[in-house]
C-alpha angles and dihedrals in degrees: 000000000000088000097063093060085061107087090170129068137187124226102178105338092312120113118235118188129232156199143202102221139162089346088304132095106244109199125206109267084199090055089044094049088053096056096048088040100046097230134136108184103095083216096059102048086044083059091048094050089051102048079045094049090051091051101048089044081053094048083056093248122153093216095105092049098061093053112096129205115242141171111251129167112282135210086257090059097245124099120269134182111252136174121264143171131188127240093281098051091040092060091060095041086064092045088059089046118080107221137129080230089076103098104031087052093047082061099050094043091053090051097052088052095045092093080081113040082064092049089059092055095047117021089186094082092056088069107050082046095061092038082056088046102060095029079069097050088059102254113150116251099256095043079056086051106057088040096058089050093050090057096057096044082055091046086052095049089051097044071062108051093044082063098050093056102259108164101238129248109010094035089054091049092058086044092053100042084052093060087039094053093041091051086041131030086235148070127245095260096043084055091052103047086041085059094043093243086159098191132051083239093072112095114226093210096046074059102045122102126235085277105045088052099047082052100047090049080049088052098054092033095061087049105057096049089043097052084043093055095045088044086231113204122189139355099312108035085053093046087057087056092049093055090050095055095042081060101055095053078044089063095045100049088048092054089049096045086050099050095039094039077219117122113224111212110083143199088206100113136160093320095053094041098052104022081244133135106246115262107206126203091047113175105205130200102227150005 
């Protein structure tokens, strides 16, 4: 898992930037295009981009559609939006992009991604990654284990959703943010600014203490049997069943909190869980 903590990466003696998005690596198209193009001005290769992106929008291609914009580290040292596109994408982006690089950066390209590709085949190995991964950051083993279960519970909730005709991303974000605020009394944005997460790259659950994860996998859980049982279809059928899970772990965490006198949710955060300074900007490898 050491790999994944690198978000840069080095073709011939030239950076490209990286991120670890959507359980995928996203590369720079800027710091691509530099390399096939042999520049070194930043300015120069973003106005080739540009003049590139134009043309292929204008051909009709859906390159430029599939690359996101995220914020990755900039030569002034703060994070910028910048445009970047996954293995896939990038593949057709070189093709576009006359330069005796091509080749030779297809291969290196395939064999930086090829971390996932056995993964894939064996998704064993992705969890021993993570588990390497947070073992390194300094969380205690059975913080590591909850976690990893509560990634596969989520992966689980969203497999469902995917069947039940939820539109992706932004629809799973409202989903989420339903159970969150059901659990606990907050979205996901009010819990990460209660627990002083200061930028959108800290993960809330890589923050959140023994309780607020056994909760959170209560939460989904209850979600996806309950969306199974009610045969949920769309956006809002599934958004009543996320309520209704979210509640149940609500319950539960109100029982616990009256019978302990102890309140659940938590500010602790990273610093607390692992004795570590904080280290913002953290690009995680999962939900």
């Amino acid at each position: 898992m050491k790999s994944k903590d690198k978000a840069l990466v080095v073709f011939q003696g030239k950076d490209i930037r990286r991120i670890w998005y959507k359980e995928e690596w996203w590369f720079s198209v800027v710091d691509v295009v530099a390399v096939l193009t042999d520049q070194n001005d930043y300015q120069t290769s973003r106005k080739y981009w540009n003049k590139l992106s134009q043309r292929l929008r204008d051909e009709g291609s859906e390159v430029v559609t599939n690359c996101h914009q995220l914020k990755l580290l900039a030569e002034d040292g703060k994070l910028r939006e910048t445009d970047c596109a996954n293995t896939k994408t990038m593949f057709r982006i070189i093709q576009s992009i006359p330069s005796k690089k091509a080749e030779p950066f297809k291969q290196w390209l395939a064999k930086v991604g090829y971390e996932r590709v056995q993964e894939i085949e064996n998704p064993e190995l992705a969890q021993d990654r993570v588990k390497k991964y947070y073992e390194l950051k300094g969380y205690p083993k059975d913080w590591i284990d909850k976690r990893l279960r509560g990634i596969a519970i989520r992966q689980e909730l969203t497999d469902e959703w995917k069947q039940r005709n939820v539109g992706g991303g932004k629809e799973f974000s409202i989903l989420t943010n339903e159970i969150s605020k059901a659990t606990f009394d907050k979205t996901i944005k009010q819990y990460k600014d209660f627990k002083g997460l200061v930028t959108k790259n800290q993960n809330l659950r890589d923050n959140m203490t023994d309780w607020e994860l056994i909760l959170t996998m209560v939460g989904e859980k209850s979600t996806t049997d309950i969306t199974d049982a009610k045969d949920s279809q769309g956006f809002n059928e599934c958004k009543d069943s996320a309520v209704e899970g979210g509640t149940i772990a609500k319950h539960t965490r109100e029982e616990i909190e009256e019978k302990t006198g102890k309140k659940i949710v938590s500010k602790e955060n990273y610093v607390g869980l692992t004795g570590k300074k904080m280290i913002k900007d953290e690009v995680n490898p999962q939900q």
